[in-house]
C-alpha positions as CSV (number, residue, x, y, z in Angstrom):
1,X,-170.6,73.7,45.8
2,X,-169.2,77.0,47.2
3,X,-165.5,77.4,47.2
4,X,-163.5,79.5,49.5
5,X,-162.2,82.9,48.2
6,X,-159.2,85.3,49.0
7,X,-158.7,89.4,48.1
8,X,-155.4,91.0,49.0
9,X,-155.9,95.0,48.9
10,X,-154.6,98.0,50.1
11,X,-156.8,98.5,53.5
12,X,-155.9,102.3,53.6
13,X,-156.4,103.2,49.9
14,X,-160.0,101.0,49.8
15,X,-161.3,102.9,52.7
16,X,-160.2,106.5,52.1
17,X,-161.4,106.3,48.1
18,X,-164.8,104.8,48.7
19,X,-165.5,102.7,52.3
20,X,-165.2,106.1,54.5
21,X,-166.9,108.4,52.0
22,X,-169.8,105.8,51.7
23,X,-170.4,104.9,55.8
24,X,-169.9,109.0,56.3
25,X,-173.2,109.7,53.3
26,X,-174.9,107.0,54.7
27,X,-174.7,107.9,58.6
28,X,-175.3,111.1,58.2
29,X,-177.7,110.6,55.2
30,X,-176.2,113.5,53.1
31,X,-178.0,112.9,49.6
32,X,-174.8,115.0,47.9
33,X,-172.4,113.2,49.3
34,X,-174.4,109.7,48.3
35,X,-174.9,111.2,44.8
36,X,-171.1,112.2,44.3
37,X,-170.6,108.3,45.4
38,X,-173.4,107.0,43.3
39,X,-171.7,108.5,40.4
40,X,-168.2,107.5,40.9
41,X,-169.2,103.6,41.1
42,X,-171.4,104.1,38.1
43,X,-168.2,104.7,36.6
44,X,-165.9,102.4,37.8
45,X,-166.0,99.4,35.6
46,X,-164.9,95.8,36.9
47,X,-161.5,94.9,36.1
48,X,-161.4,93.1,32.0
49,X,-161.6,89.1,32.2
50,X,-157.9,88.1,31.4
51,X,-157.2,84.2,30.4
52,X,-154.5,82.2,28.8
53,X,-156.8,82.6,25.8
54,X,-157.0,86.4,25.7
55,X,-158.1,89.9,27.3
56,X,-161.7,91.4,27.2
57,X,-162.7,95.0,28.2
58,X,-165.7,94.3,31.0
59,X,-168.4,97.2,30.4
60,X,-169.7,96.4,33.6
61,X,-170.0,99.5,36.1
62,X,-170.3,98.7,40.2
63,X,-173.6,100.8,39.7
64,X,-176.1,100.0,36.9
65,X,-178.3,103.2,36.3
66,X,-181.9,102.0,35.8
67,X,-181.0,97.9,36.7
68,X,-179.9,98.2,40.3
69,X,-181.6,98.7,43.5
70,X,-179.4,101.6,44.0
71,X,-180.7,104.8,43.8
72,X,-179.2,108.3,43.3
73,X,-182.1,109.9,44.7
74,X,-182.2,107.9,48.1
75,X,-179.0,107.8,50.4
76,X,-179.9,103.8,51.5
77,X,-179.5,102.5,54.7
78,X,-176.6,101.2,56.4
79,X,-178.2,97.6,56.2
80,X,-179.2,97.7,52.8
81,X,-177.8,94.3,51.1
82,X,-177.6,96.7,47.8
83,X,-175.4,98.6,49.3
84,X,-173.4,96.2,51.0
85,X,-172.8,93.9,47.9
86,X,-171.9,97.0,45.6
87,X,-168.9,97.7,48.6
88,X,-168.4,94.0,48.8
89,X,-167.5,94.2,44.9
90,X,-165.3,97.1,44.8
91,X,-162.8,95.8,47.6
92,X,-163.0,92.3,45.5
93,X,-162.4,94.1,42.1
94,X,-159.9,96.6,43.6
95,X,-157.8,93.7,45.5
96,X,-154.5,93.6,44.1
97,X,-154.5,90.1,44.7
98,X,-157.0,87.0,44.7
99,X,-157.8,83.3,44.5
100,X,-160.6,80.7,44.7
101,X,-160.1,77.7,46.0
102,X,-160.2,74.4,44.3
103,X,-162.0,71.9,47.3
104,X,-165.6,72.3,47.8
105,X,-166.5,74.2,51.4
106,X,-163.0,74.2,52.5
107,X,-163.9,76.8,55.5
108,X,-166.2,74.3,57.2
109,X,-163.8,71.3,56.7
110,X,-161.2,73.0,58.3
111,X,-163.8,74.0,61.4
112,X,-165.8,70.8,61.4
113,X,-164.7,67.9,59.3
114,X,-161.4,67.1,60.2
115,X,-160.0,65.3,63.8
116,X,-156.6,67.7,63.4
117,X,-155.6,66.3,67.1
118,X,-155.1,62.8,65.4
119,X,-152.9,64.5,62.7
120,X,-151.0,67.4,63.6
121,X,-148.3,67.9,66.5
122,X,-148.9,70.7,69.3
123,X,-146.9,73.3,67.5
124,X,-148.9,72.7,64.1
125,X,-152.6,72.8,66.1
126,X,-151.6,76.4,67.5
127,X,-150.7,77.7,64.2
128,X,-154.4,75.9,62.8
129,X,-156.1,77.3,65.5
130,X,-154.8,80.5,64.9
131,X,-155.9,80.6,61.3
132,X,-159.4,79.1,62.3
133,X,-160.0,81.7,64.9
134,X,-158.7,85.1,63.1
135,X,-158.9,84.0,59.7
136,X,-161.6,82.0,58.3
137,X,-164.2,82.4,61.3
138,X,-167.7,84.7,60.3
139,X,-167.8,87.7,61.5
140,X,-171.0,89.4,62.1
141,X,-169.3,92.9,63.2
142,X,-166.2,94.1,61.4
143,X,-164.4,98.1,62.2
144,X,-165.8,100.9,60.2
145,X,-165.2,101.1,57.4
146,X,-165.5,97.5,56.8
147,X,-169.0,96.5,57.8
148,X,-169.8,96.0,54.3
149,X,-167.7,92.8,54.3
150,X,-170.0,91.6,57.3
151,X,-170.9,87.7,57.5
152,X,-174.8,87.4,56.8
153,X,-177.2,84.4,56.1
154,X,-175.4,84.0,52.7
155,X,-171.8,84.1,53.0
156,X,-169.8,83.2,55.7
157,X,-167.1,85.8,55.5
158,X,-164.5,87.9,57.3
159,X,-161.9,91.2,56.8
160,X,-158.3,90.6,58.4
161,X,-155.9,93.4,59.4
162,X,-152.6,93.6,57.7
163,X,-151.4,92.8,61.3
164,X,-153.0,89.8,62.1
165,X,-151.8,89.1,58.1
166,X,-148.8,89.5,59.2
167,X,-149.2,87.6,62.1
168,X,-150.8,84.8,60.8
169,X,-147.5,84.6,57.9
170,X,-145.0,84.7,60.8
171,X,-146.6,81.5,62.0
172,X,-146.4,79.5,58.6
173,X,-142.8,80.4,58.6
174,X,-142.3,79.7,61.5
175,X,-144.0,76.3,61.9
176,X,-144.7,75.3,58.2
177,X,-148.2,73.8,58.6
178,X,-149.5,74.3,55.2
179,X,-146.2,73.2,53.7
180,X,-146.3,70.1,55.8
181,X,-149.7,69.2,55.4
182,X,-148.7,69.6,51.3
183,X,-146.7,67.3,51.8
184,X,-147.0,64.7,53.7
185,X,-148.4,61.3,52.0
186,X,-150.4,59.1,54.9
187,X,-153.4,61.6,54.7
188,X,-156.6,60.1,53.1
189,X,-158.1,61.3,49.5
190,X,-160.2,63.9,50.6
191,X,-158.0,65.5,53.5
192,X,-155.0,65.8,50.7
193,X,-157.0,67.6,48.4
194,X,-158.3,69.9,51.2
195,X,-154.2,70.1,52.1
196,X,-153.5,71.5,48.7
197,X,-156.0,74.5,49.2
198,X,-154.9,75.1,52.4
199,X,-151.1,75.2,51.3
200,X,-152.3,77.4,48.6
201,X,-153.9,79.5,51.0
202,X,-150.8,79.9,52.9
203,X,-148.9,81.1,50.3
204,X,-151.3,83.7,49.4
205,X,-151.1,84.8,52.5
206,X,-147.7,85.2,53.0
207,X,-147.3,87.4,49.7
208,X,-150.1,89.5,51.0
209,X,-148.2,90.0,54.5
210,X,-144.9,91.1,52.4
211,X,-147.3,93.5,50.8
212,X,-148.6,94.6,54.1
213,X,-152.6,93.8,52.7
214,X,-155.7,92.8,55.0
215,X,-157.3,90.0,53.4
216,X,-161.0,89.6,52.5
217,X,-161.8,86.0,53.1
218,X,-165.2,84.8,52.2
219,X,-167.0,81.1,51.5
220,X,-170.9,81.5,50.5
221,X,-173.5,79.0,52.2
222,X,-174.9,76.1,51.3
């Protein structure tokens, strides 16, 4: 079952190193400037898996020579899903920050599954509406240079600027939802467990406000 999923990153620094020289090769289908791009991510490896058990060098590049769809002799289109999961995967690898969630389709039990009226106070269901609305909701059109983190048929997903970060951290301290919710002991099995992640969530998002990230959020389809 699909499990929500948080990146923290440096909006500015993503864009500038890779999203802006990528949309500006593809839109104006310069074949150098893809080439130059093709070969950076073919040597930027994925960061090394690090446990409590130990570290490991990952020999993984974003680009595969020979096994990806990608090709250094054809700029792609702007559409290409190729293209768009090779972005995808450098703002999730360059991220300073990230977690995945421990309650199965988190996103959708927050939006569908849950009768917050019966449950929260008026100040509580402005800060969850908040967080419904500009954090977790799909979006289908994101600002250039972040159209490759676009919701499609497979992931529900969505970018957040470090302002509405920001924003959306002033509320929790503020109003304390996600610590309530934590805390509080007459909420059934499943809306508990669904409490934790979203408390979890809070906190990530308050560390990435202090950092002044944007947030990737995304929760794949069922």
């Amino acid at each position: 079952m699909p499990r929500w999923e948080w990146f923290a990153f440096n909006s500015n620094a993503v864009a500038s190193a890779i999203l802006q020289p990528a949309q500006q090769a593809v839109r104006n289908r310069d074949l150098s400037a893809w080439q130059k791009l093709y070969d950076q991510l073919s040597e930027t490896h994925c960061r090394p898996y690090v446990s409590a058990y130990g570290y490991s060098p990952n020999k993984t590049t974003l680009i595969e020579p020979g096994r990806d769809e990608l090709s250094r002799s054809e700029v792609p289109q702007e559409s290409s899903f190729a293209l768009r999961r090779t972005l995808q995967t450098f703002v999730e690898q360059a991220g300073r920050l990230s977690m995945e969630g421990q309650f199965p389709r988190a996103r959708h039990w927050v939006l569908e599954e849950v009768s917050w009226s019966k449950l929260l106070p008026r100040a509580e269901l402005g800060e969850l509406e908040f967080f419904q609305k500009q954090i977790i909701t799909g979006r289908t059109k994101l600002p250039d240079p972040f159209w490759c983190l676009e919701s499609n048929s497979a992931v529900d997903s969505n970018f957040v600027s470090p302002n509405l970060v920001a924003e959306m951290a002033a509320k929790e301290a503020e109003i304390g939802l996600f610590r309530n919710l934590a805390g509080r002991s007459d909420l059934d099995e499943e809306v508990a467990s669904l409490a934790r992640d979203m408390a979890a969530a809070g906190l990530f998002i308050e560390l990435a406000a202090a950092l002044n990230f944007a947030l990737f959020f995304r929760e794949d389809g069922t």
